[in-house]
Structures are given as structure tokens and as C-alpha cells.
N, C-alpha and C positions, 0 to 999 in steps of 0.2 A: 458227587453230583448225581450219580445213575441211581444209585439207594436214593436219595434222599425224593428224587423224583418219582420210583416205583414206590415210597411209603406216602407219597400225594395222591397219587389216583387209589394205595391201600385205606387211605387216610377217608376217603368220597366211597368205599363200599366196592370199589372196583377189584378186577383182579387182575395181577401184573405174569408176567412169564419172565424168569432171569435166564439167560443162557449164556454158558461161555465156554471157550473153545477147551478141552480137553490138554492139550500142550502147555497151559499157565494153571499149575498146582501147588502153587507156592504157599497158599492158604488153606490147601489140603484138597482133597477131590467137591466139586458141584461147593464150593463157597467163592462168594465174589465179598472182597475185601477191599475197603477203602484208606487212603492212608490216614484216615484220621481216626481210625479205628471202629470204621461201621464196618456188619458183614450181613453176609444172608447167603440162603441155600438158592444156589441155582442148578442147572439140568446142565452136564457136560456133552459136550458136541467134537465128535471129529472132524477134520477137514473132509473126511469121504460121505461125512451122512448128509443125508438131503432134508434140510431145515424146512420146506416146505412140507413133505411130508410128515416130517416130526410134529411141527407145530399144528398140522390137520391133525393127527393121532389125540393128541393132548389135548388140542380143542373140542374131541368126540366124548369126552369124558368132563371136562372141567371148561369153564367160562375163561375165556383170555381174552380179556378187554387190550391190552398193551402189551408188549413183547419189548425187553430188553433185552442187547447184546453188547458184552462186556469183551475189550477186546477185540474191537471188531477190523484192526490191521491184520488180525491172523484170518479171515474168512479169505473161503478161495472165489475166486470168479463166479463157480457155478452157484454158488450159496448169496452172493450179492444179491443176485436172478431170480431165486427162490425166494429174498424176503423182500423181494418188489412183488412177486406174485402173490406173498403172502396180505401187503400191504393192498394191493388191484382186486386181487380174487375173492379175499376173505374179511376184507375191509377192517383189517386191525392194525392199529400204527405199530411201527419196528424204530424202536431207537437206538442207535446203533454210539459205542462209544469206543475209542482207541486213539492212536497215533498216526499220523498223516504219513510219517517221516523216519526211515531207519537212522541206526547214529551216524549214516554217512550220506546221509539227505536225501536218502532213495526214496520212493513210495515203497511201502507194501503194497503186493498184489488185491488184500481185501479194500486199503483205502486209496487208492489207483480207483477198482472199481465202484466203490461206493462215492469216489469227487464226478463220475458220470452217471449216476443211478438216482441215486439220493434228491428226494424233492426239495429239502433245505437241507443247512449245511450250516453248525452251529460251532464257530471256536469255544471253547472253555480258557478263558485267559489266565495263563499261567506268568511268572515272572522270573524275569533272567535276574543272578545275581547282580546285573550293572545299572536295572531299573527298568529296563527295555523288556517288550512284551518277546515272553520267550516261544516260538514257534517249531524249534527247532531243539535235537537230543545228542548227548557227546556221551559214548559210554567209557568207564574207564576202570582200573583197577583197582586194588587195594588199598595204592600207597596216592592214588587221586589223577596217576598219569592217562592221559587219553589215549584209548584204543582205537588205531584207526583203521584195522584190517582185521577181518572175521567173517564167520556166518552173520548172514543178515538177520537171523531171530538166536538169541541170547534172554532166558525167561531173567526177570533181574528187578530188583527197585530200584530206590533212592540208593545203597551200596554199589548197582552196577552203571546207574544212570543218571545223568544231572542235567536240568533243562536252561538252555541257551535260546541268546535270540539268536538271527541271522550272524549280526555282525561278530557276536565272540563266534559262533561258532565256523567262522571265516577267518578269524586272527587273534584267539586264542586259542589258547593250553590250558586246562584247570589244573591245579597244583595244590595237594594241599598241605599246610603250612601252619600247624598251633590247631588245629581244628579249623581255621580260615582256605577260602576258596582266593583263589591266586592267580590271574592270569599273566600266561609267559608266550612267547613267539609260537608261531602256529605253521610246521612247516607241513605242506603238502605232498 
């Protein structure tokens, strides 16, 4: 969805900014990778850099019509702040794309702050395997069993993660079973 939107305003002549947090390298350093196998180079950012300043830097040299950011559960607080400045000061949209919800329904501290920041605020509807719109993440292992005690950031896909709505991921267990997804009792 975030490619296919930064090759829309590439597609009108414009120019897009890809950033994404440094700590998700699964696609190798500065590529944002989609699962249906789009990619593109973006600019890697740590939790400590100040995005506002980056994005001034970048925009002294080069046109940034748009700023996307990939992963945008992993932003800390202060970097929310900076791309409200970037978006107030510099008058360039930030669109920001991630996960609301750890696999044990917590917020991330980036999307905690971006549900108070952010001027709109756009689901991307995903689907639970029971048909129901999936809102919600269960991470699990190998063998399909759900993980339900860890660090709250585990970098992973579709291998470490599978998306639920509310209700399985309140009373189910994914299990897997023939290559099939399985739901079993969900103890707390």
C-alpha cells in the first residue's frame, strides 16, 4: 500500500522521501519491502536521529514533495513531534504506516503517539482467517503455537506473525495442522 502510493505522486512527476526505522533489516539495510513482493530504497533512521532535522537536510539538496514512513510503531515520541513539525513548518505531508498493537495488544510507544498527533488516521483492512476484519496480531512459533510473553519488539513476518481480529485473538490459539490454521482454547 505505502509503495504503491509513493509510485502515485512518482507516477504525477513528484518526489516521495522513504524512511524507515534502522531496527527492521529483514530486507537488507534502507529497502522497504512489501509482502507481495514490491521494494524500494529508502533512507534508514534510528530511534535517536531527529527526523525533522534529517528531512530539512534532505530537503536542502533534493525536492520532497511527500515523506513516507515505513514502520511507523517503531518511532519514539520525540520523532512523532518532529514529523508534525515537519508536516506544520515545512508544509510536506508525512504518511506514516505500521501497527497499532503489539502481539499482546499493547500500543507501541510510536503508534500511542501518532493515535494523538496524526491529523487523520487510516485502517488498511486486513482479514482474520474466521472472516472478521483483523485489528489485532498473535505472534507464534515454528511449529504455529502462540507466544504470549516476550519483548514487546520481535522484527518477524508472516513466519513470526499472524493477523486476528479482536475476538480470536481473545479466544483463540492458532495451531497449525496440514499447512491449516486451527483454532484451540485461549488460556490467559
Amino acid at each position: 500500500m505505502m509503495l504503491q502510493a509513493s509510485y502515485n505522486y512518482q507516477e504525477r512527476g513528484m518526489h516521495t522521501l522513504l524512511l524507515a526505522p534502522d531496527i527492521d533489516n529483514r530486507d537488507g539495510e534502507s529497502i522497504i519491502s512489501s509482502r507481495i513482493g514490491l521494494s524500494a530504497p529508502a533512507i534508514s533512521f534510528h530511534t535517536a536521529d531527529n527526523l525533522y532535522s534529517l528531512i530539512l537536510s534532505i530537503g536542502r539538496k533534493q525536492t520532497v514533495d511527500c515523506i513516507f514512513i515505513d514502520e511507523a510503531q517503531f518511532l519514539e515520541k520525540k520523532q512523532v513531534k518532529q514529523l508534525s513539525d515537519v508536516t506544520d513548518e515545512l508544509d510536506i505531508p508525512v504518511l506514516c504506516y505500521g501497527l497499532r498493537t503489539d502481539f499482546q495488544g499493547n500500543l507501541f510507544t510510536g503508534s500511542e503517539q501518532l493515535l494523538a498527533w496524526a491529523d487523520e488516521l487510516t485502517e488498511i483492512k486486513t482479514i482474520c482467517h474466521c472472516g472478521r476484519k483483523a485489528n489485532m496480531v498473535l505472534r507464534i512459533d515454528a511449529d504455529g503455537n502462540v507466544i504470549k510473553q516476550g519483548a514487546q519488539i520481535k522484527i518477524g513476518g508472516n513466519d513470526n506473525y499472524i493477523s486476528v481480529c479482536r475476538k480470536c485473538f481473545k479466544s483463540g490459539m492458532i495451531k497449525r495442522r496440514n499447512d491449516e490454521l486451527m483454532l484451540e482454547g485461549f488460556d490467559e
